[in-house]
C-alpha positions as CSV (number, residue, x, y, z in Angstrom):
1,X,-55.1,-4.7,113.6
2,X,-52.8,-4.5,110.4
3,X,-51.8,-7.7,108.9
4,X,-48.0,-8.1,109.4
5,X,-45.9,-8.2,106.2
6,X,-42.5,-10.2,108.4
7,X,-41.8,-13.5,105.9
8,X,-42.3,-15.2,109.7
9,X,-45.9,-15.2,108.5
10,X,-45.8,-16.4,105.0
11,X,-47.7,-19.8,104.0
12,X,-45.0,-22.6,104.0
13,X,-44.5,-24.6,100.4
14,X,-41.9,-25.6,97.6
15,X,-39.8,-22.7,96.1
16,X,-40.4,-22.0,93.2
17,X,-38.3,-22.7,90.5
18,X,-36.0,-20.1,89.6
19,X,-35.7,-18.5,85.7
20,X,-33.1,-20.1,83.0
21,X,-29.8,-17.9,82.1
22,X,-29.7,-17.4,78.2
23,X,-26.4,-17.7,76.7
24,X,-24.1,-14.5,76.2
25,X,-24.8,-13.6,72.4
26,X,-22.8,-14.2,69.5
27,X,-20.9,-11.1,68.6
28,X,-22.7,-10.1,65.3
29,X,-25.3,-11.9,65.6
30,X,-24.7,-15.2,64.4
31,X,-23.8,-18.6,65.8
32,X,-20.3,-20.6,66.3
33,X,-20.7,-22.8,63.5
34,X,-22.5,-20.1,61.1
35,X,-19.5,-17.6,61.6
36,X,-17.4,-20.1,60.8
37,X,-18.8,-21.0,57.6
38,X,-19.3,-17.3,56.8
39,X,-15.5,-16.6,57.5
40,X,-14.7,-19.6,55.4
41,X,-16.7,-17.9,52.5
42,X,-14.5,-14.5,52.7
43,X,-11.6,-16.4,52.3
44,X,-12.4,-17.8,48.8
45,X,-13.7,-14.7,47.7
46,X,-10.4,-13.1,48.8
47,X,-8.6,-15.9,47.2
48,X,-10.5,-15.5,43.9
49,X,-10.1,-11.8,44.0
50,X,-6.2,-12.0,44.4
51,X,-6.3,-15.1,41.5
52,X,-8.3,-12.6,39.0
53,X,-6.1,-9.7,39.8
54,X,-3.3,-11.6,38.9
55,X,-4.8,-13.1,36.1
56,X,-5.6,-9.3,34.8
57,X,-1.9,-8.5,35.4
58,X,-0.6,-11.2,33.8
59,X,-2.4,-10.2,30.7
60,X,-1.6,-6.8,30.7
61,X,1.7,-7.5,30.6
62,X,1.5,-10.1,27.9
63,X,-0.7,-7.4,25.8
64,X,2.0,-4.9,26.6
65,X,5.0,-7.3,25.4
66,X,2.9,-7.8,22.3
67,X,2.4,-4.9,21.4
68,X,6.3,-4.1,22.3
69,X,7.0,-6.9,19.4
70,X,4.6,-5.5,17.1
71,X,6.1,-2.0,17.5
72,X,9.8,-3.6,16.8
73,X,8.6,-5.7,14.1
74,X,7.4,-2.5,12.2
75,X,10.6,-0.9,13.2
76,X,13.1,-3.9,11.5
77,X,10.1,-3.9,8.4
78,X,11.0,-0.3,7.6
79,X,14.7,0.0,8.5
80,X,15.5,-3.5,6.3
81,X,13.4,-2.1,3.4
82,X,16.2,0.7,3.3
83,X,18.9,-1.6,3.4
84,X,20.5,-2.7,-0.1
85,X,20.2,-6.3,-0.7
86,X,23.5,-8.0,-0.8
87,X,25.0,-8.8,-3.9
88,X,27.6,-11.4,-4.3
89,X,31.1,-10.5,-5.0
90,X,30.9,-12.3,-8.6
91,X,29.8,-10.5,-11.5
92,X,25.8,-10.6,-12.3
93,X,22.9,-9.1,-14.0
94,X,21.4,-7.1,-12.1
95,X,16.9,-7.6,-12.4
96,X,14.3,-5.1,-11.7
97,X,10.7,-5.6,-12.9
98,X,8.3,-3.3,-14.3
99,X,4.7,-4.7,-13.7
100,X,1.1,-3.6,-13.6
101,X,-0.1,-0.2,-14.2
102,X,2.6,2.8,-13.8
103,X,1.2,5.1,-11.2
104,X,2.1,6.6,-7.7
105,X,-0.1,4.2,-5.7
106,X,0.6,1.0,-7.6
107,X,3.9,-1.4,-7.2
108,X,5.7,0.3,-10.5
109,X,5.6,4.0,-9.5
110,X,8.6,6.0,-9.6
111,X,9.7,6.3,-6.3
112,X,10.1,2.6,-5.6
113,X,11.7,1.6,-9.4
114,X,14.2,4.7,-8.7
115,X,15.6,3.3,-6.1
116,X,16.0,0.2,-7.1
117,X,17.7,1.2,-9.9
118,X,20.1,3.4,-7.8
119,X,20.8,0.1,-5.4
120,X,21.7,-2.0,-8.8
121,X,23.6,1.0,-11.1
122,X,25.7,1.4,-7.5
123,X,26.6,-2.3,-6.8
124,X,29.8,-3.2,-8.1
125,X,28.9,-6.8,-8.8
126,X,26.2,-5.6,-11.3
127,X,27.6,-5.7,-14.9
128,X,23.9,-4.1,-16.5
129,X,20.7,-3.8,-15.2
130,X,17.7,-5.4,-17.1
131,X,14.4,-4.1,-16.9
132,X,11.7,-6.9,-17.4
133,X,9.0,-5.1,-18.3
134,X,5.2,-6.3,-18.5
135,X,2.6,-3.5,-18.2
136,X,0.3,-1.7,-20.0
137,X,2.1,1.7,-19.2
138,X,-0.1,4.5,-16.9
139,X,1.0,7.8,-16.2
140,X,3.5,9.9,-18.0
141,X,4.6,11.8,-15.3
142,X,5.8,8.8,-13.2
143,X,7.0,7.3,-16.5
144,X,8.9,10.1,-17.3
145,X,10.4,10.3,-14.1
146,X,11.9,7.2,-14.4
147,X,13.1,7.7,-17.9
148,X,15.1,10.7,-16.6
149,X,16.8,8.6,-13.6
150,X,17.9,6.1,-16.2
151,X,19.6,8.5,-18.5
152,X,21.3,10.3,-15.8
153,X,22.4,7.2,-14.2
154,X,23.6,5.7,-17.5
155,X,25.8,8.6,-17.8
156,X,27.1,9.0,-14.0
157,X,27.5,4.9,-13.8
158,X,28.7,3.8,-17.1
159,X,26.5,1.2,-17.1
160,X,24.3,-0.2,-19.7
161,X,20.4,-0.7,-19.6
162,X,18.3,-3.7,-21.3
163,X,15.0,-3.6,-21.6
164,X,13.7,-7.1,-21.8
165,X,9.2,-7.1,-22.7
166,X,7.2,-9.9,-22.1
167,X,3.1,-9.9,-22.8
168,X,3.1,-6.2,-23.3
169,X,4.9,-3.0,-23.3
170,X,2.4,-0.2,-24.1
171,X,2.0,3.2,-23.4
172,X,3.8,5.0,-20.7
173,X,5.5,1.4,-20.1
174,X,7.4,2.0,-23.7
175,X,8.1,5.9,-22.3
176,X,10.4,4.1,-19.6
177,X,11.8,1.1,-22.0
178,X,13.2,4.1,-24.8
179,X,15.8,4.5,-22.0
180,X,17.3,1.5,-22.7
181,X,20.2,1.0,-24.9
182,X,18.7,-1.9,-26.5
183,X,14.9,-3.5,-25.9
184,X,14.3,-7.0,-26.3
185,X,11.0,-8.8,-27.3
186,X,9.0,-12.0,-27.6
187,X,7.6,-12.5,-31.4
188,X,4.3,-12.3,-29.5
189,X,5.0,-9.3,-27.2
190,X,2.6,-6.0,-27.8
191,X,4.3,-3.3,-28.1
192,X,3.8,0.7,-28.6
193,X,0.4,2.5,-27.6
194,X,2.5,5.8,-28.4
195,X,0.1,8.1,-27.4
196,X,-1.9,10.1,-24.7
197,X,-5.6,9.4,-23.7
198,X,-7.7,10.9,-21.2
199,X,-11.2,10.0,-20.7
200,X,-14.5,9.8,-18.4
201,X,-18.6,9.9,-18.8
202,X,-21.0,12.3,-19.2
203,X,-24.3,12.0,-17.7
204,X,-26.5,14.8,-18.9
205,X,-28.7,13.2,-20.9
206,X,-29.9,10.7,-18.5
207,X,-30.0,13.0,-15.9
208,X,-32.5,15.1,-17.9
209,X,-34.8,12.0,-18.6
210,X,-34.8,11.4,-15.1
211,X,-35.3,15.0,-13.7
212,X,-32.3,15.7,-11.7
213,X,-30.7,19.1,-11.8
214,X,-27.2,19.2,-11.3
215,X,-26.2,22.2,-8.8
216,X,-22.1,22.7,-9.2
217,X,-20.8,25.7,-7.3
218,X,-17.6,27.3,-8.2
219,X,-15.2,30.2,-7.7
220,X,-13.7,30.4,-11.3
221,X,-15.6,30.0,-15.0
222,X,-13.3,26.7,-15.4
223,X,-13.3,25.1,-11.8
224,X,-15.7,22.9,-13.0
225,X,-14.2,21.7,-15.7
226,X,-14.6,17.7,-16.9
227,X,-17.6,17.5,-14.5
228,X,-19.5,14.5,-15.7
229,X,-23.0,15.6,-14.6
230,X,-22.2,18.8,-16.7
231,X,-22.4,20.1,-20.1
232,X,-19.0,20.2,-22.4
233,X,-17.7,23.3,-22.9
234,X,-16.2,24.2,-26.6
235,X,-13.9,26.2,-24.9
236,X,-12.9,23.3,-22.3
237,X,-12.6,21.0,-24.7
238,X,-10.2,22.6,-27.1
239,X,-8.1,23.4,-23.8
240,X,-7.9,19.8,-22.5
241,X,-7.2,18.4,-26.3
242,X,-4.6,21.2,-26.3
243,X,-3.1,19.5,-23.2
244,X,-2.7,15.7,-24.0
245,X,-1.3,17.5,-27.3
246,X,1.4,18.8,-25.6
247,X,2.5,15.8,-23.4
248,X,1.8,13.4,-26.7
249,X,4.4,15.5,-28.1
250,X,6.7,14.9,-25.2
251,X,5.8,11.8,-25.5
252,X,7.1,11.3,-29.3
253,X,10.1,13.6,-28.4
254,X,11.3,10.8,-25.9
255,X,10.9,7.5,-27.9
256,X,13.0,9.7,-30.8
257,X,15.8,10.7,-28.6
258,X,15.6,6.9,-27.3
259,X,15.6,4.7,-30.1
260,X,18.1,7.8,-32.6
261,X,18.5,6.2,-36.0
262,X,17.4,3.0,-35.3
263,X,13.9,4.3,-35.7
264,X,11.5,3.9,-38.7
265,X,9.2,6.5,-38.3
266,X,5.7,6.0,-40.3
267,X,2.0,8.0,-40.1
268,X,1.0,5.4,-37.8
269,X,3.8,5.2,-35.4
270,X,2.6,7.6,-33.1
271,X,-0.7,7.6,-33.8
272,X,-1.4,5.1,-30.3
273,X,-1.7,1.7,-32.2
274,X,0.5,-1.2,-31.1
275,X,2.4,-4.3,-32.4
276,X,3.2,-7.5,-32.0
277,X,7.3,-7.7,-31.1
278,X,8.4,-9.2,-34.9
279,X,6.5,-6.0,-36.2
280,X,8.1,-3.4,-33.4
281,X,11.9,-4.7,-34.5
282,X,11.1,-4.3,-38.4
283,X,9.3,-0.5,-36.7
284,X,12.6,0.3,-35.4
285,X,10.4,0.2,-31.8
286,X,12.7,-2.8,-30.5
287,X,16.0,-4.0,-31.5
288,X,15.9,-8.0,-31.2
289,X,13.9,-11.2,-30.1
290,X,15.0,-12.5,-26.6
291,X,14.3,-13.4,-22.8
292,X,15.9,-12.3,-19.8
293,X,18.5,-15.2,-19.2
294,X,19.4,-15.0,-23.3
295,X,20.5,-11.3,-22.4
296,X,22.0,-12.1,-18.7
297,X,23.7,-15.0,-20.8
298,X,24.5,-13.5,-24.4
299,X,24.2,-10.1,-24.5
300,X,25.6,-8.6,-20.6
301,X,27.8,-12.5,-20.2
302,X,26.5,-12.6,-16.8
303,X,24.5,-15.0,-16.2
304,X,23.6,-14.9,-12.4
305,X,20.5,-13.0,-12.2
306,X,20.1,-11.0,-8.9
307,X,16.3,-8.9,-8.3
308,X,16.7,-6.0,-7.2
309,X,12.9,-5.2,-7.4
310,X,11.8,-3.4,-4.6
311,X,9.2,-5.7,-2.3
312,X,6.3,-4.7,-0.3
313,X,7.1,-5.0,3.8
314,X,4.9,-5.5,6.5
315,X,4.9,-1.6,7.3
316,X,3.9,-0.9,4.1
317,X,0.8,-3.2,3.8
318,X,-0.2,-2.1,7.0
319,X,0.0,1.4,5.7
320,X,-1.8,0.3,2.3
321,X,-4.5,-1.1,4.6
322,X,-5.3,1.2,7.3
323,X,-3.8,4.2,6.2
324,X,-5.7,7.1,4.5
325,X,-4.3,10.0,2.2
326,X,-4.5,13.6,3.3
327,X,-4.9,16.6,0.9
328,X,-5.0,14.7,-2.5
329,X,-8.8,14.9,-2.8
330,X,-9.1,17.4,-5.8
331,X,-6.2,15.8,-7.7
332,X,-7.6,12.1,-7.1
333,X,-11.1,13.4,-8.1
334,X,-9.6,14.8,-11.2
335,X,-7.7,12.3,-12.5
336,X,-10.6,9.6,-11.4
337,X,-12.9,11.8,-14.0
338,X,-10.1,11.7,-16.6
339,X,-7.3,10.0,-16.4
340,X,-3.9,10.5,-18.6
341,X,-2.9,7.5,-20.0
């Protein structure tokens, strides 16, 4: 007979107990207080990314405005550099200076002396313009340039011209002061220099001790000319004494035409040497002894001095500093090897 399987049959005894429920799970995983802290932790990054974003945008713009001020600071730099300074309504003597080497890239080239002098000769207030002068000349193009502006704006203007020397007043300095209808000097002042230089170096010798060859390249017998690491030519030579020749004799045709009768012409006046100023008036080089307030006082009877020297801005220095020339490379090279003086 089969055993039955009806629970009727079963042994009697305690239930047994039944199995624990776990908990529903935590969506993601993680406990109460764990997302809690977790959500806390999102919210200060959020907070901090917002701050920095802010903090990014607040600098951007304060860049931005800086740059904005910059840009107009420039902007008022040039435009007041072109603006004529203002003169009072009283008479005066009207001031430019002439300092430092003459040349195109220093303070006294022609370009900024020009117009100044146009600003001064223009102003009604201005009685005469004085040029203090205190350089040891440079270039005689730029100093020639100059001594045409003042002769043609003598003429237009009706205005006279003083040049007033202090230390020195050499050279292509003197070119400009012959423009003058009368040039004042210190008894100590050195002036004249009437002549025309132009020098360099020349390293062949040492470069033959040493063993270097020099390889120059050039389209055109006299391309090379004045090379320092090359040979003199005869031919070159004579051409480039022919040359300074030629302006010296421009040179000496200016201070003629400048200083007419009053001029005492001896074998050494244009021969390049200088004087002191008690010397240059007996030379017929200068007319008397004086400063600039005993002509603004004396001599023009106007003693308020106004300067009408032209002064750097900030848009110029920050040209002078970061800018670079373009296309003057041979020139520059040339006149580094032998400049005219």
């Amino acid at each position: 007979m089969n055993p039955s399987t009806d629970d009727s049959i079963l042994p009697s005894g305690p239930t047994p107990p039944a199995a624990e429920t776990a908990p529903p799970p935590v969506p993601g995983g993680r406990a109460p207080a764990e997302r809690a802290a977790f959500e806390t932790t999102l919210e200060r990054v959020a907070v901090q990314l917002l701050r920095q974003q802010r903090s990014e945008r607040r600098w951007r713009i304060f860049f931005r405005l800086a740059w904005l001020g910059l840009a107009l600071a420039v902007a008022w730099a040039l435009l007041s550099d072109r603006l004529a300074p203002t003169a009072p309504s009283t008479p005066h003597t009207a001031l430019i200076e002439v300092r430092g080497e003459i040349a195109d890239d220093s303070e006294a080239n022609a370009e900024a002396l020009i117009s100044a002098l146009r600003i001064a000769f223009e102003d009604e207030g201005a009685q005469a313009v004085v040029l203090r002068i205190n350089s040891p000349g440079g270039s005689p193009v730029q100093s020639g340039i100059v001594n045409d502006e003042i002769r043609r704006l003598k003429a237009l203007h009706d205005k006279k011209v003083y040049a007033v020397v202090e230390e020195v007043c050499a050279s292509g300095a003197y070119y400009i002061a012959v423009a003058a209808d009368e040039i004042y000097v210190d008894k100590a002042s050195i002036v004249g220099s009437i002549g025309v230089l132009m020098d360099g170096f020349g390293f062949t010798g040492l470069m033959d001790k040493l063993g270097i060859e020099r390889r120059l390249l050039t389209a055109g017998e006299n391309k090379g000319m004045l090379d320092p690491f090359s040979p003199q030519s005869e031919k070159q030579t004579a051409y480039a004494k022919a040359m300074i020749d030629q302006i010296h004799q421009q040179f000496i045709r200016v201070v003629k035409e400048g200083r007419g009768e009053r001029l005492k012409e001896t074998p050494e006046t244009f021969s390049g040497l200088f004087w002191n100023g008690e010397e240059a008036i007996r030379m017929g080089l200068a007319d008397h002894l004086g400063g600039l307030d005993y002509v603004a006082r004396e001599v023009i009877k106007a003693e308020e001095i106004i300067d009408y020297t032209p002064q750097k801005n900030l848009a110029e220095r920050l040209a002078k500093r970061f800018g670079a020339g373009v296309g003057d490379g041979a020139v520059k090279a040339l006149r580094e090897m032998a400049p005219l003086r």
